[in-house]
N, CA, C and O atoms as a Maestro MAE file, in Angstrom:
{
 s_m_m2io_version
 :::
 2.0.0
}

f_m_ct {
 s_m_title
 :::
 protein
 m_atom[320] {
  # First column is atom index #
  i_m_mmod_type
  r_m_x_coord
  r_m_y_coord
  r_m_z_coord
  i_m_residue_number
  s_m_chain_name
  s_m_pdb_residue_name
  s_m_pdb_atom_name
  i_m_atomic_number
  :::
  1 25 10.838 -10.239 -43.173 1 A "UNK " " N  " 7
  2 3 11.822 -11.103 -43.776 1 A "UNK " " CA " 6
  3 2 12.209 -10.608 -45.170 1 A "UNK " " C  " 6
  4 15 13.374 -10.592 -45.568 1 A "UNK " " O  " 8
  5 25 11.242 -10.238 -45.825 2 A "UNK " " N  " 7
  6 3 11.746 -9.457 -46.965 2 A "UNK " " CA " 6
  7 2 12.865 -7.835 -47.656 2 A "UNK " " C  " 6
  8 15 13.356 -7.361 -48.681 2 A "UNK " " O  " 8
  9 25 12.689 -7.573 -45.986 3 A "UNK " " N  " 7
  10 3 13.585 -6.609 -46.570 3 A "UNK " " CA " 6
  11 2 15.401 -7.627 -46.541 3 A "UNK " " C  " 6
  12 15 16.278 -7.533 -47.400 3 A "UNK " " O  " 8
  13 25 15.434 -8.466 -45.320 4 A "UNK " " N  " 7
  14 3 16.612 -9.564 -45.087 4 A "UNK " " CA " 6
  15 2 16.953 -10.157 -46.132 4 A "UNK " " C  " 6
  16 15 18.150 -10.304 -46.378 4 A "UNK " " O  " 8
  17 25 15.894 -10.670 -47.049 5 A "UNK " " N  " 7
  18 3 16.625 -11.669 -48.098 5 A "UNK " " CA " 6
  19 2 16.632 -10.953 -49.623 5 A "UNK " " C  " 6
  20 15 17.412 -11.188 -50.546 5 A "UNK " " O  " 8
  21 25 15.391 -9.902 -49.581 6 A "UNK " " N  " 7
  22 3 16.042 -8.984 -51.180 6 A "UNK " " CA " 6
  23 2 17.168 -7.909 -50.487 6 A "UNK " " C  " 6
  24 15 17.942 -7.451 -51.328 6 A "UNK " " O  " 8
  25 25 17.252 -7.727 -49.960 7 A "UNK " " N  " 7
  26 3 18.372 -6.394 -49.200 7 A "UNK " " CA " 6
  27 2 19.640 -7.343 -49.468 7 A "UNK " " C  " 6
  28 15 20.529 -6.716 -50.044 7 A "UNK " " O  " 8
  29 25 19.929 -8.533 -49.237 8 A "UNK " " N  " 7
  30 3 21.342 -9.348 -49.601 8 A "UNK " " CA " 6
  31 2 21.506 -9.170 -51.238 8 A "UNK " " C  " 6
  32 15 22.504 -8.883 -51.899 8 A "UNK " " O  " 8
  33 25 20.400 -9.396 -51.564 9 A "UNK " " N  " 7
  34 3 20.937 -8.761 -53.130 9 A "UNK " " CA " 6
  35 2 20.755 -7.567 -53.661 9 A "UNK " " C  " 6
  36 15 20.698 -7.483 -54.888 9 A "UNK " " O  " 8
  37 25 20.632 -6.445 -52.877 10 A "UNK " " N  " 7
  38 3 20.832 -5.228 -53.141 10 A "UNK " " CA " 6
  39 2 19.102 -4.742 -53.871 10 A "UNK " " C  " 6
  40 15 19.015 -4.039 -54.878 10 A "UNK " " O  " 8
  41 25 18.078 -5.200 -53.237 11 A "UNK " " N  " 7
  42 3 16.606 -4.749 -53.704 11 A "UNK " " CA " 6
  43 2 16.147 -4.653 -52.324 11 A "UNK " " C  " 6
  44 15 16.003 -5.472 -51.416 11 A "UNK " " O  " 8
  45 25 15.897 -2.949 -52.493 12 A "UNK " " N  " 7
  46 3 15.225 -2.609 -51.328 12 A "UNK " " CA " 6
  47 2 13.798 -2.163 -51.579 12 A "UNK " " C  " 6
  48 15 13.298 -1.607 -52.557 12 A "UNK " " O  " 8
  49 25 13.260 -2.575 -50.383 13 A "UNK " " N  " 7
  50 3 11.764 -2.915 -50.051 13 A "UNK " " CA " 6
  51 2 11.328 -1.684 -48.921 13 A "UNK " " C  " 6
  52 15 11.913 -1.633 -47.838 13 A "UNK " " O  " 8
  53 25 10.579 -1.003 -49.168 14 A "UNK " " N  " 7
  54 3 9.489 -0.626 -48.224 14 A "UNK " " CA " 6
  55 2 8.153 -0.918 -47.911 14 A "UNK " " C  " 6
  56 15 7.364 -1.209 -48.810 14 A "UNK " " O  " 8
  57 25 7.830 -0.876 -46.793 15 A "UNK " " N  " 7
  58 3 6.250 -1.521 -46.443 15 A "UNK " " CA " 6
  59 2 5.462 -0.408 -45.227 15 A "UNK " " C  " 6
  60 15 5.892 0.004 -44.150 15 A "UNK " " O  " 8
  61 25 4.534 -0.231 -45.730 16 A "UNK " " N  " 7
  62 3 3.708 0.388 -44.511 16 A "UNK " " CA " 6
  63 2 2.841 -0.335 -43.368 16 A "UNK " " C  " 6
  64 15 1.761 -0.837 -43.678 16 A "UNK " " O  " 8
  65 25 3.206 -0.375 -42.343 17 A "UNK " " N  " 7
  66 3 2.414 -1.291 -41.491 17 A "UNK " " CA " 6
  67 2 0.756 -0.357 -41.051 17 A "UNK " " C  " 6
  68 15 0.615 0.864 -40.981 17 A "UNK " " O  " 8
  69 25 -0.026 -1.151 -40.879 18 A "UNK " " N  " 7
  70 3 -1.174 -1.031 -41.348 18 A "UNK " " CA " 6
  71 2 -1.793 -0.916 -39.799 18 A "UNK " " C  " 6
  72 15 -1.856 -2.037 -39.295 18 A "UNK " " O  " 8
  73 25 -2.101 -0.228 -39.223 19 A "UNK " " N  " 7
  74 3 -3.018 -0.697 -37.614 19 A "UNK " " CA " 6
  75 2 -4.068 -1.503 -37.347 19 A "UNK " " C  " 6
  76 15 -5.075 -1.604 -38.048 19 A "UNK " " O  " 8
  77 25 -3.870 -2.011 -36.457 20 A "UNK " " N  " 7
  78 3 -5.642 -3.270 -36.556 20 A "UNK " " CA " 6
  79 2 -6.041 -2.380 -35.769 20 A "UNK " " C  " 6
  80 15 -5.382 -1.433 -35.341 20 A "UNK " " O  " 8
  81 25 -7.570 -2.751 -35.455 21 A "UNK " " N  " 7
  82 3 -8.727 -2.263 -34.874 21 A "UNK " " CA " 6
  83 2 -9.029 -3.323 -33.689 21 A "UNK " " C  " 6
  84 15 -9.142 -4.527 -33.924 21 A "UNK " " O  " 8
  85 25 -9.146 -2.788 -32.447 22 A "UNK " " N  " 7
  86 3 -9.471 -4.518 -32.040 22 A "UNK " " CA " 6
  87 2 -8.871 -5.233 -31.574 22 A "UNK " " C  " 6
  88 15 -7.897 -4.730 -31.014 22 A "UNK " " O  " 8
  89 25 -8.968 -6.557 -31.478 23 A "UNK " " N  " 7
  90 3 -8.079 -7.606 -31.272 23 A "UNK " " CA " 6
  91 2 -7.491 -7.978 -32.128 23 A "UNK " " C  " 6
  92 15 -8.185 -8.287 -33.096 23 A "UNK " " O  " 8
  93 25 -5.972 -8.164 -32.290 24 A "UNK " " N  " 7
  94 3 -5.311 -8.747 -33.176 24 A "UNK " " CA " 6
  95 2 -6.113 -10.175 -33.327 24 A "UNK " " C  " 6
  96 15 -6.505 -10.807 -32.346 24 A "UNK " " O  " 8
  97 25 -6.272 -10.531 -34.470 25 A "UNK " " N  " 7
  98 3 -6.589 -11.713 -34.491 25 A "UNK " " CA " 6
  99 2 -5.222 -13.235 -35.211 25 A "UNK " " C  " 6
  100 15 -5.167 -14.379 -35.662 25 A "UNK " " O  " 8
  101 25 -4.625 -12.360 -34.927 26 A "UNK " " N  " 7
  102 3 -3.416 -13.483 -35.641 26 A "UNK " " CA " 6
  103 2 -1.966 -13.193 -34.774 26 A "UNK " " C  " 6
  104 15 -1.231 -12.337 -35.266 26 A "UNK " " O  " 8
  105 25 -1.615 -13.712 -33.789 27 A "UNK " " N  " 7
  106 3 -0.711 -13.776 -33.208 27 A "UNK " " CA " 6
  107 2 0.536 -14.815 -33.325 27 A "UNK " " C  " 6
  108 15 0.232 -16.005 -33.403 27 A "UNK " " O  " 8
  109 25 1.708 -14.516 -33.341 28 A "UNK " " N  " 7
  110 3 2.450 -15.719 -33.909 28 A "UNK " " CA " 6
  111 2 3.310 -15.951 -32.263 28 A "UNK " " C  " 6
  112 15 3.107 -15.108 -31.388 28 A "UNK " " O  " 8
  113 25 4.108 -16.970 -32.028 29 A "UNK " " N  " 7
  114 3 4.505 -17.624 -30.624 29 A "UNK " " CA " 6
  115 2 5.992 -16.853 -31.082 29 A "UNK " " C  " 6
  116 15 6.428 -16.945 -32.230 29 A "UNK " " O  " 8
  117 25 6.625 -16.151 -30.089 30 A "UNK " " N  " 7
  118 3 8.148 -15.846 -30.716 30 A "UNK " " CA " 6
  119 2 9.086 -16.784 -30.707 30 A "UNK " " C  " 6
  120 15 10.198 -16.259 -30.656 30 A "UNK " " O  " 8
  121 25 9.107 -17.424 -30.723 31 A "UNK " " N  " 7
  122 3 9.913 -18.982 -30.937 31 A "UNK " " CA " 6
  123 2 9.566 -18.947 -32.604 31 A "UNK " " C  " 6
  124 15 10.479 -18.539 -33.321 31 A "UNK " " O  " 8
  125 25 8.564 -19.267 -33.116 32 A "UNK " " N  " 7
  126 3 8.482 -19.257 -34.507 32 A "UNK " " CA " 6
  127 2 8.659 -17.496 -35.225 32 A "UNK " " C  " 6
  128 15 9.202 -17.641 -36.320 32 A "UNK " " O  " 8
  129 25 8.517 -16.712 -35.088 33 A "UNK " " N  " 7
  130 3 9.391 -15.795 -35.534 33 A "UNK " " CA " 6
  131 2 10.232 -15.677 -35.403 33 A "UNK " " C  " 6
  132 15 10.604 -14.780 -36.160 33 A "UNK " " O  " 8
  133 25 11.142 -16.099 -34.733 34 A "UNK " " N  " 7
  134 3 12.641 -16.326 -34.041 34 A "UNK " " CA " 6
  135 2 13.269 -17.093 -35.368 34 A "UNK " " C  " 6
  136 15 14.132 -16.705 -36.155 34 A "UNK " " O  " 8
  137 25 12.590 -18.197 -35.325 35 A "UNK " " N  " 7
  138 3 12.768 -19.135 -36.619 35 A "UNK " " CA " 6
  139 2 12.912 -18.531 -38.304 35 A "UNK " " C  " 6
  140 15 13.793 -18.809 -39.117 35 A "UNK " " O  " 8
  141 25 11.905 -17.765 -38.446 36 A "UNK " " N  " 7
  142 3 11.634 -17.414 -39.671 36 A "UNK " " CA " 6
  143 2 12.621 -16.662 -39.752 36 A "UNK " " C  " 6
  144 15 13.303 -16.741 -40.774 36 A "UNK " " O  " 8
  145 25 12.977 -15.749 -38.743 37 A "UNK " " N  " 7
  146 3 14.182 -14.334 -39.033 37 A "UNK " " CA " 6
  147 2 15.232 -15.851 -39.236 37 A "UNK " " C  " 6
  148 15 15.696 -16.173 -40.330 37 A "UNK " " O  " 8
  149 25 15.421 -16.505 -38.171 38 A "UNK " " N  " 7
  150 3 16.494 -16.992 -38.423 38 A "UNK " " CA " 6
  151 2 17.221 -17.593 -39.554 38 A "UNK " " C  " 6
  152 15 18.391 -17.512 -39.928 38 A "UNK " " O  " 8
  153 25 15.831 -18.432 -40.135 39 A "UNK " " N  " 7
  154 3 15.987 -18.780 -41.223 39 A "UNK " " CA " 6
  155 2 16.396 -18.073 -42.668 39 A "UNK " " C  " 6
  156 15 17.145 -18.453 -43.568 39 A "UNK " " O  " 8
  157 25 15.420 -16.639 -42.474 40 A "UNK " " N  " 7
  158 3 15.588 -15.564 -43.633 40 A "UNK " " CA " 6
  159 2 17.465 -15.058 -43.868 40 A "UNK " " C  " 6
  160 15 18.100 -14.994 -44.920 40 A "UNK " " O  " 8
  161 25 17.998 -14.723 -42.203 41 A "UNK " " N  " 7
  162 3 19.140 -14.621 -42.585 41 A "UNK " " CA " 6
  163 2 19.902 -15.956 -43.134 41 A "UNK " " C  " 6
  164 15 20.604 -15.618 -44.088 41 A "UNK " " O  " 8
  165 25 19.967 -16.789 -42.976 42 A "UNK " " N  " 7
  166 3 20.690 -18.031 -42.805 42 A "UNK " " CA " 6
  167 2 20.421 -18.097 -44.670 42 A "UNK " " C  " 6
  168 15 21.487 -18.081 -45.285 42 A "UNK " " O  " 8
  169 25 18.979 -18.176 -45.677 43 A "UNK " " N  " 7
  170 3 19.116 -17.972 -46.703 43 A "UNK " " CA " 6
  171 2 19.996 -16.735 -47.322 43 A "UNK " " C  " 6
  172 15 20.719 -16.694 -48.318 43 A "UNK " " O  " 8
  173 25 19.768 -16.067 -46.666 44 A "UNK " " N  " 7
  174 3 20.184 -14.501 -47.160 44 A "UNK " " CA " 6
  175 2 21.687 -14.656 -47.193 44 A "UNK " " C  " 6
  176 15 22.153 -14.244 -48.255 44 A "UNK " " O  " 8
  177 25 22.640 -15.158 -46.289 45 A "UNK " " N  " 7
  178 3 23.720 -16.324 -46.636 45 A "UNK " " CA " 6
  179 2 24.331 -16.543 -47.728 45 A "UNK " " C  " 6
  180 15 25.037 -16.174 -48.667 45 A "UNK " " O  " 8
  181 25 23.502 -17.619 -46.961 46 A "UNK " " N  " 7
  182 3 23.656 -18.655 -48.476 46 A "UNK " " CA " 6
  183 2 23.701 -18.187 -49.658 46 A "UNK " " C  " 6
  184 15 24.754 -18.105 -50.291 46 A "UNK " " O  " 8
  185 25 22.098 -17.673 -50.284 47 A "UNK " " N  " 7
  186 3 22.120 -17.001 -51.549 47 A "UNK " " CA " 6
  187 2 23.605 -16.359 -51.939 47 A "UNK " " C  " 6
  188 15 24.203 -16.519 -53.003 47 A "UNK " " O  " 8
  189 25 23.992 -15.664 -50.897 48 A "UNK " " N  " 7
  190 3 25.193 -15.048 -51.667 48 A "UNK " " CA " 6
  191 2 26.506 -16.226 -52.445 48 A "UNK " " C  " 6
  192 15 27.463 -15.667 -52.982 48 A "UNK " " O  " 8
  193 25 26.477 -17.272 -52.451 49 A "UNK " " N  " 7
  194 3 26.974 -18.261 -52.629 49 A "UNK " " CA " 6
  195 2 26.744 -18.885 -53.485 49 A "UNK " " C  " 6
  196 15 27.395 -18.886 -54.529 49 A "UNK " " O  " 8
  197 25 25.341 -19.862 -53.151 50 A "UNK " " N  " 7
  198 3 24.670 -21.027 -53.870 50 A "UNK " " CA " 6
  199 2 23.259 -20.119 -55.058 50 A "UNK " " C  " 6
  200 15 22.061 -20.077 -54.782 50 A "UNK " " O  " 8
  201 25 23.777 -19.642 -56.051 51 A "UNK " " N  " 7
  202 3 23.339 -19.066 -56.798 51 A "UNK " " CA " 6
  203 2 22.974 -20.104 -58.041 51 A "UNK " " C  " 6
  204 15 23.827 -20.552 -58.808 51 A "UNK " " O  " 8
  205 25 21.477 -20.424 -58.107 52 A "UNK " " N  " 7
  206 3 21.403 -21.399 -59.417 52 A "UNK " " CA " 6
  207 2 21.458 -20.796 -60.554 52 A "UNK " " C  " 6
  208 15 20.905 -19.703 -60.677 52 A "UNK " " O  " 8
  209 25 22.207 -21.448 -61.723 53 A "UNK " " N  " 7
  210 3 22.527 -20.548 -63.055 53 A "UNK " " CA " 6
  211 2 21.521 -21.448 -64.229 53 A "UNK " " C  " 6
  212 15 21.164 -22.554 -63.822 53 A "UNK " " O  " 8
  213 25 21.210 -21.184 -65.161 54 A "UNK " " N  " 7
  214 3 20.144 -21.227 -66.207 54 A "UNK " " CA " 6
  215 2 20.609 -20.768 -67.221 54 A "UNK " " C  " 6
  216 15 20.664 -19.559 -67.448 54 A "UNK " " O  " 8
  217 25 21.001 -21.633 -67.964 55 A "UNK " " N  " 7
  218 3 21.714 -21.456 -69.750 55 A "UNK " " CA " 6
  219 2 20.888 -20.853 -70.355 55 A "UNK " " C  " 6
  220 15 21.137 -19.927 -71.127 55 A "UNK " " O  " 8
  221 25 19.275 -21.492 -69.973 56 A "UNK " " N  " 7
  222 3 17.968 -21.270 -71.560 56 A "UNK " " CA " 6
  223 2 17.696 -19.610 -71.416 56 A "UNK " " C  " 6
  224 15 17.151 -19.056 -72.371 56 A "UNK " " O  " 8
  225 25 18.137 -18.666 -70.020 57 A "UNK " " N  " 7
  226 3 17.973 -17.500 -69.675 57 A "UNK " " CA " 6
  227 2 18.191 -16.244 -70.863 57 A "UNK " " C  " 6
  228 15 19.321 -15.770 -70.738 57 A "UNK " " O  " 8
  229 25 17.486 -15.657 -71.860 58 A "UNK " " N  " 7
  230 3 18.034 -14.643 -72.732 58 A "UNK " " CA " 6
  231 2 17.920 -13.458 -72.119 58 A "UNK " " C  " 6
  232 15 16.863 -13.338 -71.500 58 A "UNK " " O  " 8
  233 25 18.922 -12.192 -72.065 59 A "UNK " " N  " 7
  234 3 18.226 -11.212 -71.369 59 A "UNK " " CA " 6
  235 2 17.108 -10.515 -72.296 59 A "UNK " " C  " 6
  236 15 16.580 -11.026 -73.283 59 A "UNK " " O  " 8
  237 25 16.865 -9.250 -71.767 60 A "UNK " " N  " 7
  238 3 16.092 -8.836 -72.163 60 A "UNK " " CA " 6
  239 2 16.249 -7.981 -73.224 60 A "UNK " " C  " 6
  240 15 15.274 -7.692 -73.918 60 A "UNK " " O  " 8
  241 25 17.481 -7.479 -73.474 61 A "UNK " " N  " 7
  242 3 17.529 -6.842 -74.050 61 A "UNK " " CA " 6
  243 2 18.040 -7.160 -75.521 61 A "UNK " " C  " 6
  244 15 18.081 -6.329 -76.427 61 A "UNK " " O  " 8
  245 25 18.493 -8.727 -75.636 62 A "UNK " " N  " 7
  246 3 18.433 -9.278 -76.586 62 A "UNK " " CA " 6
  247 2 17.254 -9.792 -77.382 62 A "UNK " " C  " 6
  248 15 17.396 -10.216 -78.529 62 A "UNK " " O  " 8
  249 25 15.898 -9.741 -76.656 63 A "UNK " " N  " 7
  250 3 15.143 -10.025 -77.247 63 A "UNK " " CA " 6
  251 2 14.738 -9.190 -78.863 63 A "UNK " " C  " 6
  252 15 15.009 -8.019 -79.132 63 A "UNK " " O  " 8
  253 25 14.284 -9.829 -79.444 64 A "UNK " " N  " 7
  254 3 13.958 -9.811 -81.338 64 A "UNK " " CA " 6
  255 2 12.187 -9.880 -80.918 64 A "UNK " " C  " 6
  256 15 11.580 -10.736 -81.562 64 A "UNK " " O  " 8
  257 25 11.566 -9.284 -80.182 65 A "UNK " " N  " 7
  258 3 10.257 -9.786 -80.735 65 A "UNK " " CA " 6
  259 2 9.302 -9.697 -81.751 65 A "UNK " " C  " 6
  260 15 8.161 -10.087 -81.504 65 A "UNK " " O  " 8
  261 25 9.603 -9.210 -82.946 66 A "UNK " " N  " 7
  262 3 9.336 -9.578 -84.265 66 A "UNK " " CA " 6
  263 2 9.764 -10.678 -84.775 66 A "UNK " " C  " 6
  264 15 8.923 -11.294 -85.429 66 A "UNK " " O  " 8
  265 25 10.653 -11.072 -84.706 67 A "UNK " " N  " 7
  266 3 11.495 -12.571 -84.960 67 A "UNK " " CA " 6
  267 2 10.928 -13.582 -84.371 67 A "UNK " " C  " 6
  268 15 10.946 -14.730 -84.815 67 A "UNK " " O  " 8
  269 25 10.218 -13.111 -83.009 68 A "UNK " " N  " 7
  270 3 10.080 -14.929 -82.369 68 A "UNK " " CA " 6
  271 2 8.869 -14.836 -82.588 68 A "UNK " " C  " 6
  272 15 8.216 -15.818 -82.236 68 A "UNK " " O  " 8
  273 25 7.963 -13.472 -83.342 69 A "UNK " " N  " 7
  274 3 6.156 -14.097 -83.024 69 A "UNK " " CA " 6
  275 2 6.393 -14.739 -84.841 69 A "UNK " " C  " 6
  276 15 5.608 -15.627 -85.175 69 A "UNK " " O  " 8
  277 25 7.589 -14.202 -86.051 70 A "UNK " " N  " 7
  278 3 7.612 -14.704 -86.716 70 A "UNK " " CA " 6
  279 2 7.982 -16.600 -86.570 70 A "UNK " " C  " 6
  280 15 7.610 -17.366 -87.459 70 A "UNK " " O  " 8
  281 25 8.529 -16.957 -85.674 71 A "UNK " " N  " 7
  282 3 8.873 -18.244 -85.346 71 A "UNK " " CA " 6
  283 2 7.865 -18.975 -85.019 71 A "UNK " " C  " 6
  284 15 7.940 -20.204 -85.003 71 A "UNK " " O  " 8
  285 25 6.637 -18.219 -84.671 72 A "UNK " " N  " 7
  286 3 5.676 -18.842 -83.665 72 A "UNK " " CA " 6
  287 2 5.419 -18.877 -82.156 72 A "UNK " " C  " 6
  288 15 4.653 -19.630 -81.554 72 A "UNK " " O  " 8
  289 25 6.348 -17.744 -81.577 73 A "UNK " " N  " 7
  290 3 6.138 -17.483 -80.263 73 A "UNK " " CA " 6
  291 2 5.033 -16.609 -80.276 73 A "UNK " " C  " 6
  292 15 4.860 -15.634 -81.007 73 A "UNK " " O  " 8
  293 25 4.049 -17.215 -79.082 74 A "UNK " " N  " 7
  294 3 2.705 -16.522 -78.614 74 A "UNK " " CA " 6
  295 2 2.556 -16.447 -77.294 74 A "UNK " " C  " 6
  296 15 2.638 -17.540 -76.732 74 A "UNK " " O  " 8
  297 25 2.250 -14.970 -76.195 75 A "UNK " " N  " 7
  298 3 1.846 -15.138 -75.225 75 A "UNK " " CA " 6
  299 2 0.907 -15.796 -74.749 75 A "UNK " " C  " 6
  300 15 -0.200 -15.828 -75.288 75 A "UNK " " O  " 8
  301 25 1.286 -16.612 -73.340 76 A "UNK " " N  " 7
  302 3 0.110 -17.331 -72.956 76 A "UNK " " CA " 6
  303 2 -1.024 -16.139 -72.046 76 A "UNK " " C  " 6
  304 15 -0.954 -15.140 -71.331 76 A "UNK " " O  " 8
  305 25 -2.132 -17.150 -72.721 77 A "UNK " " N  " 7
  306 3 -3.255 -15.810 -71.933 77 A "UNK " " CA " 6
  307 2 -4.017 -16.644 -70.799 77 A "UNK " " C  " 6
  308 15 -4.689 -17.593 -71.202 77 A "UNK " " O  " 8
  309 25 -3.983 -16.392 -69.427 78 A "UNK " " N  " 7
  310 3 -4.515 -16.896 -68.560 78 A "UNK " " CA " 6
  311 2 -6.435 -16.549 -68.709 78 A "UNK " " C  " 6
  312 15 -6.788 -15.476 -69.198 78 A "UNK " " O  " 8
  313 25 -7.341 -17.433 -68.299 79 A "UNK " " N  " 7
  314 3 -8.580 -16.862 -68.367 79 A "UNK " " CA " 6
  315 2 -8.801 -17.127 -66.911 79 A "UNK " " C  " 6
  316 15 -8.126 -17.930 -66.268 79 A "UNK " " O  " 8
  317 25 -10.089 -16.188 -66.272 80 A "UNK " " N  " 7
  318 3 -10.327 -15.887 -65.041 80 A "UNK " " CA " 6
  319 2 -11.554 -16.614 -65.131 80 A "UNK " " C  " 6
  320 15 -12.299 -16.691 -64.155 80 A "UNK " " O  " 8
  :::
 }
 m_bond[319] {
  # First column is bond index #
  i_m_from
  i_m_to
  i_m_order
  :::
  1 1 2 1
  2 2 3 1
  3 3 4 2
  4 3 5 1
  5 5 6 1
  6 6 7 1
  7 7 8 2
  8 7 9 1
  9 9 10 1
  10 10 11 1
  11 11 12 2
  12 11 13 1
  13 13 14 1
  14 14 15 1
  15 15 16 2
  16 15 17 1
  17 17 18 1
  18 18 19 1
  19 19 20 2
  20 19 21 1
  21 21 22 1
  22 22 23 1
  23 23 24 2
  24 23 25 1
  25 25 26 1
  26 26 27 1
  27 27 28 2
  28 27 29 1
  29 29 30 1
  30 30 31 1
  31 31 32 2
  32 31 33 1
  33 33 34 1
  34 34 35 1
  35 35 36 2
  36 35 37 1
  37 37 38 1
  38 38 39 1
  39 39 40 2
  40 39 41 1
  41 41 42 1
  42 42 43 1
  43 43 44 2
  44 43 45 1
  45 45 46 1
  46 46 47 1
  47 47 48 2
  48 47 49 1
  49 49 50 1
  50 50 51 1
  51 51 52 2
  52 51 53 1
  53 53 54 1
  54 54 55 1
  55 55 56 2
  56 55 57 1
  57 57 58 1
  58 58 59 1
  59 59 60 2
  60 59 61 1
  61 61 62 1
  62 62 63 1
  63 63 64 2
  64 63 65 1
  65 65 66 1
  66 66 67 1
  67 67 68 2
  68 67 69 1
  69 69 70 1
  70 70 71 1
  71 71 72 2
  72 71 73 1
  73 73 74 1
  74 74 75 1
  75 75 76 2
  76 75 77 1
  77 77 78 1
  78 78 79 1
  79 79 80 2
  80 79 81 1
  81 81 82 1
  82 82 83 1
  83 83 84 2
  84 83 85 1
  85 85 86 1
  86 86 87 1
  87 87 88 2
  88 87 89 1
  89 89 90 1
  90 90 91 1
  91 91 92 2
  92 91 93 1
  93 93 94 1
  94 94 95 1
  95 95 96 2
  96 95 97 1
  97 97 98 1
  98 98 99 1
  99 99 100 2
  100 99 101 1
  101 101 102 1
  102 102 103 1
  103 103 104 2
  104 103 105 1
  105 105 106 1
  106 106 107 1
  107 107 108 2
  108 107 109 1
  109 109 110 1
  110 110 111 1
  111 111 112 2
  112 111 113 1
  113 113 114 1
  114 114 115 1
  115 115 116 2
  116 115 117 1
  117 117 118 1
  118 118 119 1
  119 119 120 2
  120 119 121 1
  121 121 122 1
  122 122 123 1
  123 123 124 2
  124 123 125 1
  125 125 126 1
  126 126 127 1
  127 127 128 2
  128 127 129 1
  129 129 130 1
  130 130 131 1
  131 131 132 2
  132 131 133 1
  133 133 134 1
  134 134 135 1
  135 135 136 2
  136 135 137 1
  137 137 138 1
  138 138 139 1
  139 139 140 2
  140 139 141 1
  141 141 142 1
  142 142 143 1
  143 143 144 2
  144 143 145 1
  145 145 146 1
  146 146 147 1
  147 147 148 2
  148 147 149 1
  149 149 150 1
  150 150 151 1
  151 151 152 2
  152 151 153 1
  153 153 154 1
  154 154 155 1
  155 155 156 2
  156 155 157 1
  157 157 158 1
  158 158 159 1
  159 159 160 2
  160 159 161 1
  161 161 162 1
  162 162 163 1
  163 163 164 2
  164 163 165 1
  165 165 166 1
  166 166 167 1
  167 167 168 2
  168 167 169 1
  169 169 170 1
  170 170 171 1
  171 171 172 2
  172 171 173 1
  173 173 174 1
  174 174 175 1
  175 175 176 2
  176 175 177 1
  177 177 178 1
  178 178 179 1
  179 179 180 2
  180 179 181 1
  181 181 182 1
  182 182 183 1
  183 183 184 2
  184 183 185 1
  185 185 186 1
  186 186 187 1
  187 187 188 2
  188 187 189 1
  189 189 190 1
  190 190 191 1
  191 191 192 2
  192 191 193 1
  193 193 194 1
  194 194 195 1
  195 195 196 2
  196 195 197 1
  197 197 198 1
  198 198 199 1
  199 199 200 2
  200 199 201 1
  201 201 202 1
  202 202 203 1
  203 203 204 2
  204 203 205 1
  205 205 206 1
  206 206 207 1
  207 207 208 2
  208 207 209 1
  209 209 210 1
  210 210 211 1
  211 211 212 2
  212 211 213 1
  213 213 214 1
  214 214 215 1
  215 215 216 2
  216 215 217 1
  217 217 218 1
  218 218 219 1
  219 219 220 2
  220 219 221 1
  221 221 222 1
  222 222 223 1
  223 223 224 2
  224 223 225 1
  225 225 226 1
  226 226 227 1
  227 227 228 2
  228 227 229 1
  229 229 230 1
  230 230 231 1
  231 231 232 2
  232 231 233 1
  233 233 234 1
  234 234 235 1
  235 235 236 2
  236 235 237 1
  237 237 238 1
  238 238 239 1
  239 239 240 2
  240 239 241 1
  241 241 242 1
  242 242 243 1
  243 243 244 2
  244 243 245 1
  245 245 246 1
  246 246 247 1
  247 247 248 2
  248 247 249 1
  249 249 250 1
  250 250 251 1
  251 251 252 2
  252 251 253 1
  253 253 254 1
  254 254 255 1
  255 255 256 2
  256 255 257 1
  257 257 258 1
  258 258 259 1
  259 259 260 2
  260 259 261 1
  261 261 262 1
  262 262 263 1
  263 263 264 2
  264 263 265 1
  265 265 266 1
  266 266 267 1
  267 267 268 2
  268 267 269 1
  269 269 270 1
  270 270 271 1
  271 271 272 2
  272 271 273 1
  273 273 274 1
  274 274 275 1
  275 275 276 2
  276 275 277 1
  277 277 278 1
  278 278 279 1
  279 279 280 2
  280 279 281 1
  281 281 282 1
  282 282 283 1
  283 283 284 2
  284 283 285 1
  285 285 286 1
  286 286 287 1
  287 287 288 2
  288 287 289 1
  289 289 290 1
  290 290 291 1
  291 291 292 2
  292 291 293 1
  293 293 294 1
  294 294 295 1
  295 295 296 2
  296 295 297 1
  297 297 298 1
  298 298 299 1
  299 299 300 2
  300 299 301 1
  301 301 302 1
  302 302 303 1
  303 303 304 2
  304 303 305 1
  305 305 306 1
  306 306 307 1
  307 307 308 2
  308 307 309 1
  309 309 310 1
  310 310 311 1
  311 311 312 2
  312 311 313 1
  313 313 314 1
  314 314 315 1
  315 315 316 2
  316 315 317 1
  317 317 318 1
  318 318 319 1
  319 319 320 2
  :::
 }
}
C-alpha cells in the first residue's frame, strides 16, 4: 500500500521482501487485502484533492535557530 499512497505524491518507496522459513504464520483472507488496496487507492484519490493546510507550518529553511533557542525554544528529549 505504500508505494500507492506516497507514489500519488510523487515519493517513491522501495522494499525488499524477505522469505519465511516454514509456515507462513500470518495469512490474510483476500477479501481483506482486496479492501486495503482498495482503500489505499481510493485515499491516494482523494489526497490529491482534500489536502489539509496548516498556517502555524514554517519551512525549513526559514528557520533562525539561534533566534528561537534565544526566545526559549528547547528540544524535547524523550527518555527510554
Amino acid at each position: 500500500m505504500a508505494p500507492i499512497i506516497f507514489g500519488a505524491h510523487g515519493i517513491w518507496v522501495d522494499f525488499e521482501i524477505v522469505e519465511e522459513k516454514g509456515i507462513p504464520g500470518n495469512r490474510e483472507h483476500p477479501l481483506k487485502t482486496g479492501l486495503d488496496v482498495s482503500r489505499s487507492l481510493l485515499w491516494a484519490l482523494m489526497s490529491q484533492v482534500l489536502q489539509p493546510q496548516c498556517s502555524s507550518v514554517i519551512p525549513l529553511v526559514d528557520v533562525n535557530l539561534p533566534t528561537w533557542r534565544q526566545k526559549g525554544f528547547k528540544c524535547e528529549r524523550v527518555s527510554l
